[in-house]
C-alpha positions as CSV (number, residue, x, y, z in Angstrom):
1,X,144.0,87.2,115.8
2,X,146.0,89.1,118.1
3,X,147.0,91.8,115.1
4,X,142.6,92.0,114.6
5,X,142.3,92.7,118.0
6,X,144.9,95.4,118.3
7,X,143.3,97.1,115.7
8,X,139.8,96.8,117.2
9,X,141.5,99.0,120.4
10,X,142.8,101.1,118.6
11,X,139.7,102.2,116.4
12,X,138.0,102.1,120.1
13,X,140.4,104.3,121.1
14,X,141.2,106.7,118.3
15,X,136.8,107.1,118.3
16,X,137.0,108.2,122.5
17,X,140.1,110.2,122.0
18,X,137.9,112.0,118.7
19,X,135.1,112.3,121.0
20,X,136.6,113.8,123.7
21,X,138.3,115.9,121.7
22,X,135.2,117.2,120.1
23,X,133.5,117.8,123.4
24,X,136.3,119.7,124.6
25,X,136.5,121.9,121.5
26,X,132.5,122.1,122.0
27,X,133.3,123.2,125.4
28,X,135.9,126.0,124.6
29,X,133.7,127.4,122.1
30,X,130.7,127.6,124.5
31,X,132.7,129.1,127.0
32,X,133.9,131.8,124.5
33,X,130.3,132.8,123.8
34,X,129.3,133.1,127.3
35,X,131.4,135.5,127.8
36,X,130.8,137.6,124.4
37,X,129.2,141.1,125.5
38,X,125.6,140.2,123.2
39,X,125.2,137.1,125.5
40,X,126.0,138.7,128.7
41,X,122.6,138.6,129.9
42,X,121.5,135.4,128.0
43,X,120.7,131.9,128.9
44,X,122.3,129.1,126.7
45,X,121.4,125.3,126.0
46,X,123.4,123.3,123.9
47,X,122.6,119.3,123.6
48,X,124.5,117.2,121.1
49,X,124.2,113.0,120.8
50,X,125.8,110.6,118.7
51,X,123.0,110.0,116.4
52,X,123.7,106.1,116.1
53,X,124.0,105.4,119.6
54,X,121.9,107.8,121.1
55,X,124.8,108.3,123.9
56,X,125.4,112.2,125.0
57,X,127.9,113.8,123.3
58,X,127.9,116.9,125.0
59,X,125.1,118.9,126.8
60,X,124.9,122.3,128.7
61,X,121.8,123.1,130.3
62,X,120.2,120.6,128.4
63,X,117.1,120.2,131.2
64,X,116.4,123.9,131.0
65,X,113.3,124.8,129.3
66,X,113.9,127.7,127.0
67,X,111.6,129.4,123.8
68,X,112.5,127.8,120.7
69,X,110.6,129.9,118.1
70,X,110.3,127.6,114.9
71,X,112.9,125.1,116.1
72,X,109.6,123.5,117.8
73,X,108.1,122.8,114.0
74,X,110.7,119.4,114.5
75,X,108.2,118.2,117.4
76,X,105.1,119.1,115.2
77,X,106.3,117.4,112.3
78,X,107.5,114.8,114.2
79,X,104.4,114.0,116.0
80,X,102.2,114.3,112.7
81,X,104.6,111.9,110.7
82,X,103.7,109.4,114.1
83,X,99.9,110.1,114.8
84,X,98.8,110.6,111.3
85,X,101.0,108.9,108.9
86,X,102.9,110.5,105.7
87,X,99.8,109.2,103.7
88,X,97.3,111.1,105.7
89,X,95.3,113.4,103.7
90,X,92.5,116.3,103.7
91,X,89.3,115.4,101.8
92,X,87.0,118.6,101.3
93,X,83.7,118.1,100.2
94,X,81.7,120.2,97.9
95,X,78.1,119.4,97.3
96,X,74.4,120.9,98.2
97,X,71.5,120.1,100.1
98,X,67.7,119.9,99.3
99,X,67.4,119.0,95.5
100,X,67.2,120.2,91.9
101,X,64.1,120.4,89.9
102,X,63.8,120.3,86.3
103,X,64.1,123.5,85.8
104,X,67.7,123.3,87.1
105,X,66.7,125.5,90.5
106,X,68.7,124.2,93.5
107,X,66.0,124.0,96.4
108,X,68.4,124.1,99.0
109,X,72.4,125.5,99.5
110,X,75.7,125.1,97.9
111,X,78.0,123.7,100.7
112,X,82.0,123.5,101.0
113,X,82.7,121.5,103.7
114,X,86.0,121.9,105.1
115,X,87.8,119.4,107.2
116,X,91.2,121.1,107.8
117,X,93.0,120.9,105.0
118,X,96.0,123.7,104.9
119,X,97.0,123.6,101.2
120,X,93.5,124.6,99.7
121,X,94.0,127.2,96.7
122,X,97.7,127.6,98.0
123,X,100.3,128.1,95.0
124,X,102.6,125.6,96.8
125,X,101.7,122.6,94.8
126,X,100.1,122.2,91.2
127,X,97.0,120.4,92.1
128,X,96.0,122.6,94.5
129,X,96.6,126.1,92.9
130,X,93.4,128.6,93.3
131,X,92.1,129.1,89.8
132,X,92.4,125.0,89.6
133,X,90.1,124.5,92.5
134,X,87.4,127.1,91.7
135,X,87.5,125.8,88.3
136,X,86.6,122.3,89.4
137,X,83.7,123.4,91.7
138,X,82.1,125.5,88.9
139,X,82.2,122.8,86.5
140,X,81.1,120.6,89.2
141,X,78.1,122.6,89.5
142,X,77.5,123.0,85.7
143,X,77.6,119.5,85.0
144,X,74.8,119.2,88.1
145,X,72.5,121.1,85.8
146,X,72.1,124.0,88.8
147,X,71.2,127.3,86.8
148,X,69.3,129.2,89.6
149,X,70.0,128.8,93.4
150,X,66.8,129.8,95.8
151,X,69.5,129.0,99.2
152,X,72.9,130.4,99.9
153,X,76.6,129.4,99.7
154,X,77.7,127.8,103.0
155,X,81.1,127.6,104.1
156,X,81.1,124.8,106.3
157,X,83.8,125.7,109.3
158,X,82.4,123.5,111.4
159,X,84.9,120.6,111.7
160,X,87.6,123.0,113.7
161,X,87.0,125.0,117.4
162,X,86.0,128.5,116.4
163,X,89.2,129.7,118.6
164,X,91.3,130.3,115.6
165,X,94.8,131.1,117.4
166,X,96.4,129.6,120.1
167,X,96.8,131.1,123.6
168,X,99.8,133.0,124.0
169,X,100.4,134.9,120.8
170,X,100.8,138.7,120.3
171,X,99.0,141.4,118.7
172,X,102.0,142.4,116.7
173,X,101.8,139.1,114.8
174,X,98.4,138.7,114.9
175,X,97.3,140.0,111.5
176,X,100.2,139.3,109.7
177,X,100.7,136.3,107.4
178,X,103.0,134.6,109.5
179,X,99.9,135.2,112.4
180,X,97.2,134.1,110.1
181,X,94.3,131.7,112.6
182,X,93.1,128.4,112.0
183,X,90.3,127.2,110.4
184,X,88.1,124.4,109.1
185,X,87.9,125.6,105.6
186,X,91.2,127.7,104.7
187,X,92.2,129.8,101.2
188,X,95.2,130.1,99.7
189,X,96.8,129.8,103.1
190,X,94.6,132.4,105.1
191,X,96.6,135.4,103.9
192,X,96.2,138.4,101.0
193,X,98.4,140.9,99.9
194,X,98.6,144.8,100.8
195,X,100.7,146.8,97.6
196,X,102.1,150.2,99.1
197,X,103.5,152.9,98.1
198,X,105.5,155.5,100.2
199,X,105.3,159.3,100.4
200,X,107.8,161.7,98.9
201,X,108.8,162.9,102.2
202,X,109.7,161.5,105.6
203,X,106.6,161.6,107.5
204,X,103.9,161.7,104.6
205,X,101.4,158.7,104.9
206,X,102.2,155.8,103.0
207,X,99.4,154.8,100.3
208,X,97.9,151.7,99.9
209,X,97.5,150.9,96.3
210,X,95.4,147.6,96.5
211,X,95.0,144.5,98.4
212,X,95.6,141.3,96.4
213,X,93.1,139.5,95.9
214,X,90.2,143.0,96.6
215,X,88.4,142.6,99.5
216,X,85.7,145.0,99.8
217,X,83.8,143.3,103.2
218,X,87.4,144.1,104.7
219,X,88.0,148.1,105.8
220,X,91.8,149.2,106.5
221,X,92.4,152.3,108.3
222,X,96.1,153.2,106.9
223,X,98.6,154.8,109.5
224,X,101.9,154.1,107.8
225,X,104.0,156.6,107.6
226,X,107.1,157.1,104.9
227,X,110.3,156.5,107.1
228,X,114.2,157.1,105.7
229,X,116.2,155.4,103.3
230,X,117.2,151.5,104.8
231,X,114.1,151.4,106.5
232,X,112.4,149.1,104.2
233,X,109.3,146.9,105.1
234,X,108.7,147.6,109.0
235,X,104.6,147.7,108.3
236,X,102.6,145.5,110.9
237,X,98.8,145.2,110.5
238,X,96.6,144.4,113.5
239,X,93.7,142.5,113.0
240,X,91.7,140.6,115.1
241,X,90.0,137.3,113.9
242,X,86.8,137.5,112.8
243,X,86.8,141.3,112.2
244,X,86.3,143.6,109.2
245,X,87.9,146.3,110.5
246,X,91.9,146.1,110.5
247,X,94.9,148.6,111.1
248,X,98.2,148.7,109.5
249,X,100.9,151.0,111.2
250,X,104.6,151.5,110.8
251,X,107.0,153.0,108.3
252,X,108.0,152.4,104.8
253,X,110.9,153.5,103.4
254,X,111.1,156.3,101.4
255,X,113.5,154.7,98.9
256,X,111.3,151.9,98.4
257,X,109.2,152.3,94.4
258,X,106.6,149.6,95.3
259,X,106.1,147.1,98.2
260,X,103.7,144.3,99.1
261,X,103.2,143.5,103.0
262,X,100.8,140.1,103.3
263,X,98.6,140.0,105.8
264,X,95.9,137.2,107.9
265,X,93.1,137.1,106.3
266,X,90.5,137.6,109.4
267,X,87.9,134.6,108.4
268,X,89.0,132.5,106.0
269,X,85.8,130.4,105.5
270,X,83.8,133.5,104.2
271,X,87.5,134.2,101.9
272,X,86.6,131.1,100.6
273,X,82.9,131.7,100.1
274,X,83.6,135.0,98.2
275,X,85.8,133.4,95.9
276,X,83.7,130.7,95.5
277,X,81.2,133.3,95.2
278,X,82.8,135.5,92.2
279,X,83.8,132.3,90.1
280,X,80.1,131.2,89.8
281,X,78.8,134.6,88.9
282,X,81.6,135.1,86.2
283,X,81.8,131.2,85.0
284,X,77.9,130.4,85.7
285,X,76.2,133.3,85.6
286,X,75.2,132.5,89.2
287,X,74.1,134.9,92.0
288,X,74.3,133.5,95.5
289,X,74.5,134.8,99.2
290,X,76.9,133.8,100.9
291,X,77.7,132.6,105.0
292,X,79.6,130.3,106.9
293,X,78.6,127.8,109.9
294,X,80.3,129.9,112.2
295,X,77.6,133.1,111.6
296,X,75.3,130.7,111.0
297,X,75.5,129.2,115.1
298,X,76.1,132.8,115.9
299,X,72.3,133.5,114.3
300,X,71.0,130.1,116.4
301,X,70.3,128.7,113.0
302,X,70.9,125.1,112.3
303,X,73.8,124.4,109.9
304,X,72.4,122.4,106.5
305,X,74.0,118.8,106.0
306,X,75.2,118.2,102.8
307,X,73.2,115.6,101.0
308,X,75.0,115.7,97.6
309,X,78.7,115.4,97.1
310,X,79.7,116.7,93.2
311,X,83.1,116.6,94.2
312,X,86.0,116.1,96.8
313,X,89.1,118.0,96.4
314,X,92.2,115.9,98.1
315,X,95.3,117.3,99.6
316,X,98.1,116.4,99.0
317,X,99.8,114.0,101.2
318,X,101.5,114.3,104.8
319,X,104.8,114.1,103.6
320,X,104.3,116.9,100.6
321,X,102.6,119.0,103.2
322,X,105.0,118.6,106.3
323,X,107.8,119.3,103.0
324,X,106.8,123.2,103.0
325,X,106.0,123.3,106.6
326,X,109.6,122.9,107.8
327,X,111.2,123.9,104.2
328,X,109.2,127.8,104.5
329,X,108.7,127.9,108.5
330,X,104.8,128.3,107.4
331,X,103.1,129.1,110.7
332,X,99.6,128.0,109.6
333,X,100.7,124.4,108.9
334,X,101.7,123.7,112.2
335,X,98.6,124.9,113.8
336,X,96.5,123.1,111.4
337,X,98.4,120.1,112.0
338,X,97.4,120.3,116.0
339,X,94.0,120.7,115.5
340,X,93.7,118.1,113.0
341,X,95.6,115.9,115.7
342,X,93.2,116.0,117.8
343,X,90.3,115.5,115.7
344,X,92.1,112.2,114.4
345,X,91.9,111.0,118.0
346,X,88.4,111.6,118.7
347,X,88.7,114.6,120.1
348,X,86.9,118.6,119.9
349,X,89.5,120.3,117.0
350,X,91.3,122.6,119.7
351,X,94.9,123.3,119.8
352,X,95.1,122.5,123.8
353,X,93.7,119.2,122.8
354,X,96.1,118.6,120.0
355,X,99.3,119.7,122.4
356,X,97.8,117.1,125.0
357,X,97.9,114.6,122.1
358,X,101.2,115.2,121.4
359,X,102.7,115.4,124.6
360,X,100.8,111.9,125.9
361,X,102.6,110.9,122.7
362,X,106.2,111.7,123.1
363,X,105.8,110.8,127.3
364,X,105.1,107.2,126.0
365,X,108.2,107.5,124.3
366,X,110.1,108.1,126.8
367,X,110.4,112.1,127.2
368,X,109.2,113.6,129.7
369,X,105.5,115.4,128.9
370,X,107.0,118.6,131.7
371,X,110.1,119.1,129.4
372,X,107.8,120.4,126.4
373,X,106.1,122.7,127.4
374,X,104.1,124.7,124.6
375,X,101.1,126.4,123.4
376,X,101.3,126.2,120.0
377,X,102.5,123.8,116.8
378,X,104.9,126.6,115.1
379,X,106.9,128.3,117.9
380,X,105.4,131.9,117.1
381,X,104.5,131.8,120.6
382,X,106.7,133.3,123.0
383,X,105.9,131.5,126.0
384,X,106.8,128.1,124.6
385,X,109.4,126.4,127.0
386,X,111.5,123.5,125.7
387,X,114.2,121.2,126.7
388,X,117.2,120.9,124.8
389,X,117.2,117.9,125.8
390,X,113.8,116.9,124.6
391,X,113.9,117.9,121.2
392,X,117.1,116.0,120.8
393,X,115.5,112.8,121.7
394,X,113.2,113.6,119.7
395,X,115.5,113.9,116.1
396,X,117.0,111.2,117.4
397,X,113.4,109.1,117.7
398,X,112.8,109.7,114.0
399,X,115.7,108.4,112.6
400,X,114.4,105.1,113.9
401,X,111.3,105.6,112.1
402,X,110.1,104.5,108.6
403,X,109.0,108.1,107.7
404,X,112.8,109.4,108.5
405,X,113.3,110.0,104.7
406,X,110.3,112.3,104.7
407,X,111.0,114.4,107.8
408,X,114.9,114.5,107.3
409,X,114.0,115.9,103.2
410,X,111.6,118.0,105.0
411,X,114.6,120.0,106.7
412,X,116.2,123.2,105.2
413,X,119.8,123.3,104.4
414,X,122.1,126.0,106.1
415,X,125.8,126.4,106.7
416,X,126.4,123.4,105.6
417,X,124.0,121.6,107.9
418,X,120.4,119.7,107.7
419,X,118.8,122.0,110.2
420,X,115.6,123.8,111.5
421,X,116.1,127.3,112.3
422,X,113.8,129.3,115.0
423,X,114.3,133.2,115.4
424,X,111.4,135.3,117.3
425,X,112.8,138.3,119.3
426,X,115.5,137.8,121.2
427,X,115.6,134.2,120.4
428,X,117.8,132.3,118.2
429,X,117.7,128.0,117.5
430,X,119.4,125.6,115.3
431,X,117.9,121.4,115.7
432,X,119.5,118.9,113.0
433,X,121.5,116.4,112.2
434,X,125.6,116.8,111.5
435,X,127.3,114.1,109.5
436,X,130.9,114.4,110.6
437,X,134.2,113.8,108.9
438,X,135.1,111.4,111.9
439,X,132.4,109.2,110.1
440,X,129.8,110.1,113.0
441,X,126.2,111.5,112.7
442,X,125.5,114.1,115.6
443,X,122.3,115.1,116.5
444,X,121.7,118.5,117.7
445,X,120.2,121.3,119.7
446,X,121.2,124.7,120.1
447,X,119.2,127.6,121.5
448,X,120.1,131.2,122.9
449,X,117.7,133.3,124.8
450,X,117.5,136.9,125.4
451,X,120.9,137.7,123.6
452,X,121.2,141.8,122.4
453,X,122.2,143.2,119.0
454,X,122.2,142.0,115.7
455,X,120.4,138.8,115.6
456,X,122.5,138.2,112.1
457,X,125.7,138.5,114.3
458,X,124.5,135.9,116.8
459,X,123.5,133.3,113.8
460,X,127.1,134.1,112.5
461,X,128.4,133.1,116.3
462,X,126.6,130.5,116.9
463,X,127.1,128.9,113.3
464,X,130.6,129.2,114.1
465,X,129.7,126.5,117.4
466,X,128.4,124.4,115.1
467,X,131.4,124.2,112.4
468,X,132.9,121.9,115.1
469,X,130.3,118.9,114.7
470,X,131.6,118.8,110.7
């Protein structure tokens, strides 16, 4: 008994010595990149807890609110897995009103009605690749017998706020992929490509081959300019939502053959329309006008109901979707998923009321609502103010939960970690989980703010910060 006991003290005290070792070693490390010359001007929050018991490893400014870029995708996830469940999924309806006479004449409109779903006609998974879905709908129609249509093509936006981006975000991103707005009804991930193709001289304008798929309602005025060797891909397009008029400006480089920039498609419901649109003329022979609910409130007309369903195209589920959300960073996902949030809980399809619906969510947890303090679900924002603290709890809050599996696969692998990584300018952010050769699980939170220089040198140091949780 005695002999049991001794070793019971001494695995106690072998796992406090480790401990303290580890938060010492934590501690010198931090204190060594204080004082590096790229973080001279920087603010640093470090929060790391045992993962079992939830008690504080070590923390340094673990109560100050800092920008997390994509590092806030773990609250957004988190919060989705919790409000919606990992079998939650998008239904959107396809279908007409009025009636079809014998003839085959529709009497009435074609309707897609969208209800959110981020994954429609993306390449991401196999049921919900483009040619797949427009395939569907025009069989869908054939097999209704339409062969003439005397109404239009709606694209029913309606479900979602017509604010398609969040408060806060720039005009440099907005109009790039990464930037592309919410919507009811989105295609192929509200994005299209731009194929280039630099001068033969620095300075001479940069040509723009063709936009993937062709959009000819959608006029870019081209000021790219070829810039020298190494400068590779610094083209930005700026594009309001909404618009048909767009800008892309920047410089190629002049040792680059051929290069594709993607950009936001500006209203992804009449995207969807036009495709919709050019799959009926070439697979049906069908010529129909097409609009959107949006232009249609814009006209004061009254938006039709759809009376008919002839098929519902499903997403795939929460899980598979929260999968590419974290695994690619994908921007769109997250803001989708606050919207969606909000309409779940009986509420206008806004992303203020989606943040309010997460934050009431993680404050009944326990976490303070003031220590998240965000205008978006993806981080792209730069005003986004976060605890270290917070986000910690909240990694640590999912591995209690029965959809861990899901969110922790979700996660992208990196130095040898399961992590989320943020990096907007001047910010860097690692949040994940460290199993330990001590036998431990840590749970993490590091962000740096306003560091200068090479933002691959400061993932390099602060990588090195988190070798020691190993």
């Amino acid at each position: 008994m005695k002999k049991i006991l001794f070793l019971l003290l001494l695995s106690s005290f072998s796992i406090s010595v480790f401990s303290q070792t580890l938060k010492q070693r934590l501690a010198g490390s931090i204190s060594n990149l204080q004082n590096d010359p790229q973080l001279k001007y920087s603010s640093i929050s470090l929060m790391v807890l045992n993962a079992k018991t939830g008690a504080e490893v070590y923390a340094l400014n673990a109560n100050v609110g800092l920008s997390t870029a994509s590092t806030l995708k773990i609250i957004t996830s988190a919060s989705a897995f919790s409000l919606l469940g990992t079998d939650y999924t998008y239904k959107t309806q396809f279908g007409y009103s009025g009636y079809i006479d014998n003839q085959g004449v529709l009497h009435g409109n074609l309707i897609i009605k969208g209800n959110g779903d981020p994954t429609l006609a993306t390449w991401r998974y196999e049921q919900t690749k483009e040619n797949l879905v427009l395939n569907n709908l025009c069989n869908a129609v054939k097999f209704a017998g339409i062969k003439k249509i005397d109404g239009a093509l709606i694209a029913d936006d309606s479900a979602f706020s017509s604010q398609s981006l969040p408060d806060g975000w720039i005009w440099q991103d907005i109009g790039n992929y990464y930037g592309a707005g919410t919507s009811a009804l989105t295609w192929r991930e509200n994005q299209f490509d731009i194929n280039l193709k630099p001068g033969k001289a620095l300075g001479d304008s940069v040509k723009i081959i063709s936009t993937k798929p062709s959009m000819p309602y959608l006029s870019l005025k081209n000021e790219l300019i070829t810039g020298p060797r190494g400068t590779g891909d610094e083209a930005y397009v700026f594009m309001a939502p909404y618009t048909t008029t767009g800008y892309i400006r920047g410089e190629v480089g002049i040792d680059e053959q051929n290069i594709t920039v993607s950009a936001a498609v500006p209203d992804p419901a009449f995207e969807c329309a036009s495709q919709i649109k050019n799959a009926l003329a070439q697979e049906n022979g069908l010529k129909v006008e097409i609009t959107t609910a949006r232009r249609l409130t814009l006209e004061n007309k009254t938006i039709p109901a759809l009376t008919k369903t002839l098929v519902d195209i499903q997403s795939p589920k929460m899980s598979e979707i929260v999968y590419w959300f974290n695994k690619k960073s994908i921007n769109l996902y997250g803001e989708q998923l606050l919207k969606t949030i909000a309409k779940e809980k009986g509420k206008t399809a806004t992303t203020n009321n989606g943040i309010e619906q997460v934050l009431d969510h993680w404050n009944k947890q326990g976490i303070d609502k003031n220590s998240i303090n965000i205008n978006d679900g993806s981080g792209l924002s730069p005003a986004n103010r976060i605890t270290s603290s917070a986000m910690a709890r909240v990694l640590n809050y999912a591995r209690n939960q029965q959809w861990f599996k899901s969110f922790y696969n979700s996660l992208p692998e990196a130095n040898g970690l399961k992590m989320k990584d943020g990096y907007i300018n001047g910010v860097r952010s690692y949040a994940g989980y460290a199993d330990s050769k001590d036998g431990n699980t840590y749970t993490f939170v590091f962000i740096v703010n306003n560091f200068s220089g090479s933002p691959r040198e400061m993932r390099e140091k602060m990588w090195k910060v988190l070798d020691l949780l190993k």
